[in-house]
C-alpha positions in Angstrom: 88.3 85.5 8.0 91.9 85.7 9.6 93.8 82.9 9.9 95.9 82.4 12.9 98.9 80.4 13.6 97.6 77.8 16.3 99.1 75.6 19.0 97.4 72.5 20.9 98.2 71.0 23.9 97.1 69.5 27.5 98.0 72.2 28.8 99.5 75.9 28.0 101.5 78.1 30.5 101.3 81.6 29.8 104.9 82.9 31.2 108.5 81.7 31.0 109.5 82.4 34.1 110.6 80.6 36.9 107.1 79.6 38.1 106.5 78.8 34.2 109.1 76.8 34.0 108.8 74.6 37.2 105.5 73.9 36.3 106.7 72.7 32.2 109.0 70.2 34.2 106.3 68.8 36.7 103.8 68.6 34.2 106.7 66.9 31.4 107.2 64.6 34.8 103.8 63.5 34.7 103.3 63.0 30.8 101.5 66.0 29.5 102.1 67.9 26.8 102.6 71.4 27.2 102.7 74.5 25.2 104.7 77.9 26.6 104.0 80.6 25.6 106.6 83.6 26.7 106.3 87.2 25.6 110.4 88.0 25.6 113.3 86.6 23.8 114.6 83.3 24.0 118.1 85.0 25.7 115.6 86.4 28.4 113.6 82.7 29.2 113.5 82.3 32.8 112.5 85.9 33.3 113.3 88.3 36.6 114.7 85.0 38.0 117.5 85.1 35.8 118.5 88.5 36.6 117.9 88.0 40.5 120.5 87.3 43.6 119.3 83.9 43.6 118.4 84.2 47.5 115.4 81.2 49.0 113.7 81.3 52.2 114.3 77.6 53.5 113.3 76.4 56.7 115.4 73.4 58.1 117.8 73.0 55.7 121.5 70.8 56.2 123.1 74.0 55.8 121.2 75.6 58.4 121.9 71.9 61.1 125.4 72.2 60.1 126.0 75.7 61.1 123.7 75.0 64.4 121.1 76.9 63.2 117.7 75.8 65.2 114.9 76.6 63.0 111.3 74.7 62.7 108.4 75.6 60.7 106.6 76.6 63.6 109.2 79.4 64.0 109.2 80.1 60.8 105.4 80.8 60.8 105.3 83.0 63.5 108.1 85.3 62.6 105.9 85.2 58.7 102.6 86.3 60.6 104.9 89.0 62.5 105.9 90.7 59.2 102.5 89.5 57.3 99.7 91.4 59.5 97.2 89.6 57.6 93.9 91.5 57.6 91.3 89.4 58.7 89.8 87.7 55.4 93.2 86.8 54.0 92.3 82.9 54.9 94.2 81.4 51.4 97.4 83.8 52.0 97.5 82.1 55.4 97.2 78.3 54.3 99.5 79.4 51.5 102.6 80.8 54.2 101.9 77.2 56.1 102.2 75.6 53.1 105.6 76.9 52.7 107.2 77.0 55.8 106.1 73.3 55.7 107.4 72.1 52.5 110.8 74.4 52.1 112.6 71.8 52.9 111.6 69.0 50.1 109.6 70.8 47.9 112.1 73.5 47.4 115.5 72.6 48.7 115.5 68.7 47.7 113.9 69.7 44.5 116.3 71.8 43.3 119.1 69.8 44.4 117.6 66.8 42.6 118.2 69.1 39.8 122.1 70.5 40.3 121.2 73.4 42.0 124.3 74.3 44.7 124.0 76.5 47.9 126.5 78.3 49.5 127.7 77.0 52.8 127.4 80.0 54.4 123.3 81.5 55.3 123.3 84.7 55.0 120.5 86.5 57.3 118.2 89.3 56.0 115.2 91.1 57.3 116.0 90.5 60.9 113.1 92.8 62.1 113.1 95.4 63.5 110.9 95.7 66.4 108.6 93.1 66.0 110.0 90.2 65.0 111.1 89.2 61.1 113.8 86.0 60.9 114.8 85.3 64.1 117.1 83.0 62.6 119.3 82.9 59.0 117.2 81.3 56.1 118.1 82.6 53.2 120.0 80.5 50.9 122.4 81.9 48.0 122.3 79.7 45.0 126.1 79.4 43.9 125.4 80.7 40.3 122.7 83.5 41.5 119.7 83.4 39.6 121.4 82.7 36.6 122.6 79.5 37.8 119.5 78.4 38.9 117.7 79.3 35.9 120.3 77.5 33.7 120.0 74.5 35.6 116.5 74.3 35.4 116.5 75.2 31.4 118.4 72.4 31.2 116.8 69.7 32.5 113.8 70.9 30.1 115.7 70.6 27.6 117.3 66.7 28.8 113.8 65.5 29.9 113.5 62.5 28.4 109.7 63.7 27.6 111.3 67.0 25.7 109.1 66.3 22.7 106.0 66.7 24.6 107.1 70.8 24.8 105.9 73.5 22.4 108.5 76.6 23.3 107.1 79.6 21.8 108.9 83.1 22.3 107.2 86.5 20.8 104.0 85.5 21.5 101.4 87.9 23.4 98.3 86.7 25.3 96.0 89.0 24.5 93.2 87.0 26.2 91.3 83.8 27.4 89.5 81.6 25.3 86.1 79.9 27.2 84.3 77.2 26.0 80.8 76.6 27.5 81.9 78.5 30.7 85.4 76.6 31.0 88.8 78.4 30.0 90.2 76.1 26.5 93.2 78.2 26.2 94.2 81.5 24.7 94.8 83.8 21.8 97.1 87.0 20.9 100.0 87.9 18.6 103.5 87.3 17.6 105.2 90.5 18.1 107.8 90.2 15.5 105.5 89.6 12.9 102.1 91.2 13.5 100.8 87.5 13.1 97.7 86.1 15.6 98.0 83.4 17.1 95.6 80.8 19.2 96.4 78.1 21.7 94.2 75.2 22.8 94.1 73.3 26.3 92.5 71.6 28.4 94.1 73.8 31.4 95.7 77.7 31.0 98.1 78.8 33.9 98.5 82.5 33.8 102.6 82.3 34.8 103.0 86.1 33.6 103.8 87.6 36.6 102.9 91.1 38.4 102.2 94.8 38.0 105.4 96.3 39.0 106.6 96.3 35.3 103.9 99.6 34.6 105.0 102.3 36.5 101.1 103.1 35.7 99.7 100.6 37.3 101.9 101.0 40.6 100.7 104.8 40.8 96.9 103.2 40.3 97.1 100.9 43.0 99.5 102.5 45.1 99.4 102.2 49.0 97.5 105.2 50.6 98.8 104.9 53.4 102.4 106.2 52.4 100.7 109.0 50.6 101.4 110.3 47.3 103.8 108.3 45.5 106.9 109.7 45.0 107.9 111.9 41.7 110.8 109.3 40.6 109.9 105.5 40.5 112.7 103.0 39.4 111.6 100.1 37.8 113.4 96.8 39.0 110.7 94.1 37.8 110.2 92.3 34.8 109.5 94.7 31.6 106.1 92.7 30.6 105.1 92.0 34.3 102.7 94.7 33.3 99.5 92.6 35.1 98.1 92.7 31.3 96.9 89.4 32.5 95.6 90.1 35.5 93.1 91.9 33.7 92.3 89.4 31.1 92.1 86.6 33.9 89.6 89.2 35.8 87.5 89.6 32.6 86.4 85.6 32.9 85.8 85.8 36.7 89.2 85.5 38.6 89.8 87.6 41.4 91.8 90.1 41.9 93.8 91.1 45.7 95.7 93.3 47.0 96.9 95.0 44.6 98.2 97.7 46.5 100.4 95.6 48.3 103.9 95.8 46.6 107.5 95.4 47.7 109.8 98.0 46.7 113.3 98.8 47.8 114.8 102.0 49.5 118.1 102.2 47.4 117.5 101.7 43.7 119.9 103.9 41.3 119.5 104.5 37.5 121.1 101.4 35.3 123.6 102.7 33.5 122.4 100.6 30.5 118.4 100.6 30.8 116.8 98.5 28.4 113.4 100.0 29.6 111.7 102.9 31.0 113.4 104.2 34.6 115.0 101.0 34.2 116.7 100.7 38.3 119.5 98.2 40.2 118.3 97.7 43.5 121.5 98.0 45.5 122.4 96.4 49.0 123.1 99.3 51.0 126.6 99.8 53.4 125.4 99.4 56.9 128.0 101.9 58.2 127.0 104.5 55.4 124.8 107.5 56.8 121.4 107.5 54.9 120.6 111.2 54.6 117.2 112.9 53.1 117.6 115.2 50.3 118.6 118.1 52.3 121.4 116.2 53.9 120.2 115.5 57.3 120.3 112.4 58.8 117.0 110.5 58.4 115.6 109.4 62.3 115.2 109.3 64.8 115.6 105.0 64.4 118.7 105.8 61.7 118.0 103.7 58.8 119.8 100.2 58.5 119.6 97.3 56.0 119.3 93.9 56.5 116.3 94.6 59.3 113.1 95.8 57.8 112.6 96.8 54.0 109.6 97.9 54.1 110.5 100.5 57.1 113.1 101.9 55.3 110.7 102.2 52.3 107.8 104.3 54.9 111.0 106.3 56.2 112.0 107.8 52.8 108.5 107.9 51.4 107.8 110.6 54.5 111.5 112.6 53.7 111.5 116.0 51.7 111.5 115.2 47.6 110.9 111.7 48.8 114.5 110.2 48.0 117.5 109.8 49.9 121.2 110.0 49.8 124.0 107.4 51.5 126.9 109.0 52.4 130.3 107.1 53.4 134.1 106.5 52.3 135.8 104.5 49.6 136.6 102.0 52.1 133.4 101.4 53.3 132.1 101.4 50.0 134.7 98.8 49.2 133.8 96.6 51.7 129.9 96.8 52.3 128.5 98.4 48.3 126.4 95.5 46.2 124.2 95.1 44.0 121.3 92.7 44.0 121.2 90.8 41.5 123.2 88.4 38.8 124.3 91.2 36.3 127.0 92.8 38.9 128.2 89.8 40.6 130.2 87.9 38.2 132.3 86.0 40.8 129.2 84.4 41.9 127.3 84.1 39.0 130.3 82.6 36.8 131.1 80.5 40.0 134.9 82.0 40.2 135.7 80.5 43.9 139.0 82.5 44.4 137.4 85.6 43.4 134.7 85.9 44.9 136.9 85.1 48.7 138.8 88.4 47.2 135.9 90.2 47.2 134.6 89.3 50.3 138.1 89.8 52.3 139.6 92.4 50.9 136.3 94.4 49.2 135.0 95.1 45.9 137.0 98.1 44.4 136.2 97.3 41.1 132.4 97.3 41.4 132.6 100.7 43.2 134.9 102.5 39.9 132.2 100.9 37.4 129.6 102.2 39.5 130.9 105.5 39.6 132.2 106.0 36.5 128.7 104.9 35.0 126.1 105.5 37.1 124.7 109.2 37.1 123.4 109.2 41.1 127.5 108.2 42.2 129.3 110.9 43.2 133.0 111.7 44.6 134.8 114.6 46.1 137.6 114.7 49.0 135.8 117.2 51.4 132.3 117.8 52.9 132.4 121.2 51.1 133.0 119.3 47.6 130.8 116.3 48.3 127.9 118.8 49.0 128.7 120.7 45.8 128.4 117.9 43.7 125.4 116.1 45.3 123.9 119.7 44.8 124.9 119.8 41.0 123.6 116.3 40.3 120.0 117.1 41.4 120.5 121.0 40.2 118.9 122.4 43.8 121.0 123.7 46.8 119.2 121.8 49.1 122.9 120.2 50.3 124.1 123.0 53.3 127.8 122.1 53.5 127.6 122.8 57.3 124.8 120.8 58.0 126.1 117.7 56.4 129.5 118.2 57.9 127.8 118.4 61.2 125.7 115.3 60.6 128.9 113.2 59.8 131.1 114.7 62.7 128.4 113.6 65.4 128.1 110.3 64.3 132.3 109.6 63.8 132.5 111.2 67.6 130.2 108.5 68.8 133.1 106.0 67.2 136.0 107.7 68.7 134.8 107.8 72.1 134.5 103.8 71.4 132.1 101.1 72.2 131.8 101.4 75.8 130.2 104.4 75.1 128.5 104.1 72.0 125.0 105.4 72.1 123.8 105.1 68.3 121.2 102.3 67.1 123.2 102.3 64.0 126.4 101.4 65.9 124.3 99.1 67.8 123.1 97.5 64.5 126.5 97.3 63.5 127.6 95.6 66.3 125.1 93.3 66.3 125.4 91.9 62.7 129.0 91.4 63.1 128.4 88.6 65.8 127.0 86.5 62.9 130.3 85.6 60.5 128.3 85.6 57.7 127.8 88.9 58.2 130.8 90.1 60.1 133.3 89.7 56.3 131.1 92.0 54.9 130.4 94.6 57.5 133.3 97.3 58.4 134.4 97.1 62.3 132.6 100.8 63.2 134.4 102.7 60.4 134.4 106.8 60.8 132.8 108.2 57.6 136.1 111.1 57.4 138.6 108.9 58.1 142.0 110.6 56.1 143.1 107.0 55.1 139.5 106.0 53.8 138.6 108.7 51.2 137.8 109.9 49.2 134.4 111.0 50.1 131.2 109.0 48.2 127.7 109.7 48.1 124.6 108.2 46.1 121.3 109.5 45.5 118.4 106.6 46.1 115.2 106.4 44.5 112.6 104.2 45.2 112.6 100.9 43.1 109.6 99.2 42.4 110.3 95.3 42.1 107.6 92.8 43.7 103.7 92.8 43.6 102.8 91.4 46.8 99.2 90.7 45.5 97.7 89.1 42.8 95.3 86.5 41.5 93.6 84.7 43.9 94.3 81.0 43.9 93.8 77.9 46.6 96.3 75.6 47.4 96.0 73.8 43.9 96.9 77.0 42.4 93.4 76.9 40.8 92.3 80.7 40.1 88.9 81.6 42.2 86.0 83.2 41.7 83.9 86.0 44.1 82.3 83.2 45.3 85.5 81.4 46.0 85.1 78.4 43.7 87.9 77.5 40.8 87.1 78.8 37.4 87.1 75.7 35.5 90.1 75.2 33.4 92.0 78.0 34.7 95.5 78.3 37.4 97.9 81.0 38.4 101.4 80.6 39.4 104.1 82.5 40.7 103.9 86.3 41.0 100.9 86.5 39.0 99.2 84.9 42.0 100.4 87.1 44.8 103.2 84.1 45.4 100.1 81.9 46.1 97.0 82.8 47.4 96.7 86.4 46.0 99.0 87.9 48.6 101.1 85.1 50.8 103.0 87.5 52.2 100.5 89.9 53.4 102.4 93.1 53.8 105.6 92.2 54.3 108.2 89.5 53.0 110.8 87.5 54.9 112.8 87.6 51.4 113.8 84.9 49.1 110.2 83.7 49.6 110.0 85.2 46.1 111.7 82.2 44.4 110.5 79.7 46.5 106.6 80.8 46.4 107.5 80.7 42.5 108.4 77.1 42.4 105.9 75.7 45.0 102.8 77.7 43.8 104.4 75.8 40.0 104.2 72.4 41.8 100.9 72.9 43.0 99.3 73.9 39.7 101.0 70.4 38.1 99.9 68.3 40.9 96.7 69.3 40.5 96.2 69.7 37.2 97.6 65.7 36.7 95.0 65.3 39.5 96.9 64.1 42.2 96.4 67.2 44.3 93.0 69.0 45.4 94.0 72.3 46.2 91.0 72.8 48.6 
């Protein structure tokens, strides 16, 4: 008989994640012992979070009553159900969204500052909507630090909680599956990676904290939306490397449900890392409002011109319809300068190593340094002084003449004319767009004041080829308020929760088809709460 290495507790968290982690420290709080079990490296604990922006979707913040920002969860709701479109029998993702918008404020934004968590002063405004409604007023809230900030802080009070000894960390270790015990989940049993070694854990209570599907480029072509056809040829990969939804399947195979699976949130502009550490491995970046975003032949994709900040998931169904199904942006160094990020920790080091003076410089006078990295080292960057060159080179990097040098001169001509004739008479959603995110200030130091893309004094020339990048699964395991898992039937499987992404963000899909954004990080820490409240038995769930 084999022997394996085993581990007992009250309860065991499968995932070190966020959503794992919030749910250690509530369940610490409330005198359990726990046992974590995390798949990565200790440097990685605190998974996707960790690499993230650090963006959360609060509703009636200080922040927000300071800059005279009137927002109410009833608002809040109705702009969710706008970009939702539940279908009909998504009852739990429902209660789940009013769940949120009702506790943002102290379950989220109290909570974390309880905990050192900053903000910035500043909220920024993202998925305005397009033409239905998405926020209809600024809530989402840039942890100073990004995600690696909040992580830290929330690794440390593990670690200083006075109850620390009650907390069995465990990196390496792969759940390979769910124990049951006279029909009730008793914990769970897989490997150590770095030594072949199996291993078993014991518990009154499991929470599968292991996040999505978006990690297998597999499993997104399986369940991918039908809708938006084929999927494309080139997926980027911007999830977590063993969000694989391995789990999913294991918490399936004892009578969880699975939803939605097909329901995903990808991003329009992800670009090859220039130092993957996994397969397609993708940054997602922010795109320049006043860049033109061209299909692959060069022509400018409409007739609504595609803008960020309004509606992702548009300008995902715009590209997924375009020739070769990826798209270029084409603009100056100066817009580049100015409007260019990248979404996440790992290329903003003024804000995740909290340098106040630099990141001002960044914001007022641009980011040249970020643009040379990203040029120099990213293969789908590339620079030339002239249309005729540009073309060249965007034809060289994907090795097809698909680029007409007339046609993209064109293209860029008409839409600098509309500048030049000036805003009296401008005529272009895009400038329209423009114009109106530069009424908001926390937009208008980021957003060029209607810059012409061949400007003499802001070249040279830059364009960069986009690719889909898979990041969020939407759906998940299907869980009531409690974050118990569920049955067919819809009653808990004894012994068993789901937290986080592995449970759609809370009720198998809480955000229906569409997200408001940095309801990510805040679903993670509230669905967390909820599986510690009611596993200490002082909430229901039902």
């Amino acid at each position: 008989m084999v022997q394996r290495r085993r581990y007992d507790g009250d309860v065991v968290i499968i995932g070190g994640g966020i959503a794992g982690v919030v749910t250690a420290l509530e369940l610490l709080d409330r005198g359990r012992r726990v046992v974590l079990l995390d798949r990565d490296t200790e440097a990685r604990f605190g998974g996707l979070a960790r690499e993230s922006f650090g963006g959360i979707f609060m509703v009636g913040t200080p922040a927000q009553r300071r800059l005279g920002i009137r927002d109410s969860p009833e608002l809040a709701l109705s702009d969710w159900h706008s970009v939702a479109r539940y279908a009909e029998e998504d009852a739990w993702p429902r209660r789940w969204a009013e769940a949120y918008v009702n506790q943002s404020r102290e379950g989220i934004h109290d909570w974390l500052k309880a905990r050192g968590v900053r903000f910035f002063p500043v909220v920024h405004w993202v998925e305005r909507g397009l033409y239905r409604p998405g926020n209809s007023v600024p809530r989402f809230h840039m942890v100073w630090g990004t995600g690696h900030g909040l992580i830290e802080a929330l690794l440390g009070c593990l670690e200083r909680h006075p109850r620390r000894d009650n907390l069995d960390l465990r990196f390496g270790h792969w759940v390979r599956a769910v124990e049951t015990s006279g029909g009730v989940v008793s914990g769970c049993s897989g490997v150590i990676e770095s030594s072949g070694e199996e291993f078993a854990a014991s518990a009154g209570a499991v929470v599968a904290a292991a996040g999505g599907i978006c990690g297998s480029l597999e499993k997104i072509r399986k369940h991918w939306y039908r809708p938006w056809g084929e999927p494309p040829p080139t997926i980027l990969n911007g999830a977590h490397r063993y969000g694989d939804g391995e789990l999913h399947e294991v918490v399936a195979g004892v009578g969880g449900v699975l939803t939605h699976l097909d329901l995903q949130w990808h991003y329009a502009a992800g670009v090859h890392h220039p130092d993957p550490d996994r397969p397609r491995h993708g940054l997602s970046l922010v795109p320049p409002k006043s860049a033109l975003w061209m299909n692959a032949e060069g022509r400018r994709i409409g007739p609504i011109p595609l803008v960020t900040g309004y509606d992702t998931r548009f300008l995902v169904e715009q590209v997924l319809r375009q020739p070769r199904q990826y798209s270029w942006q084409v603009m100056n160094w100066k817009i580049a300068c100015k409007e260019l990020a990248v979404s996440g920790s790992e290329f903003n080091e003024a804000i995740r190593d909290k340098k106040k003076l630099r990141f001002l410089k960044n914001v007022l006078l641009g980011n040249p340094a970020l643009v040379r990295e990203l040029v120099d080292r990213c293969e789908d960057f590339v620079v030339a002084e002239t249309v005729d060159g540009l073309a060249s080179k965007m034809n060289n990097l994907t090795g097809e003449s698909l680029i007409k040098p007339g046609l993209l001169s064109a293209e860029i001509r008409a839409y600098d004319d509309q500048i030049e004739r000036g805003p009296k008479y401008f005529n272009d959603d895009q400038l329209r767009r423009i114009a109106h995110c530069r009424r908001y200030r926390g937009d208008r130091v980021r957003t060029c004041a209607f810059q012409r893309i061949l400007d003499p004094k802001a070249r040279p020339l830059l364009a960069i080829r986009e690719h889909i990048l898979a990041r969020k699964s939407l759906g998940g395991i299907q869980t009531d308020l409690g974050s118990r898992v569920l049955d067919a039937g819809g009653t808990p499987v004894p012994g068993l929760w789901a937290v986080g992404e592995a449970a759609g963000f809370g009720g198998g899909g809480i955000h229906g088809q569409g997200a408001l954004e940095g309801t990510f990080l805040g679903a993670c820490i509230l669905t967390g709460q909820a599986a510690a409240h009611s596993i200490a038995g002082d909430q229901p769930g039902d």
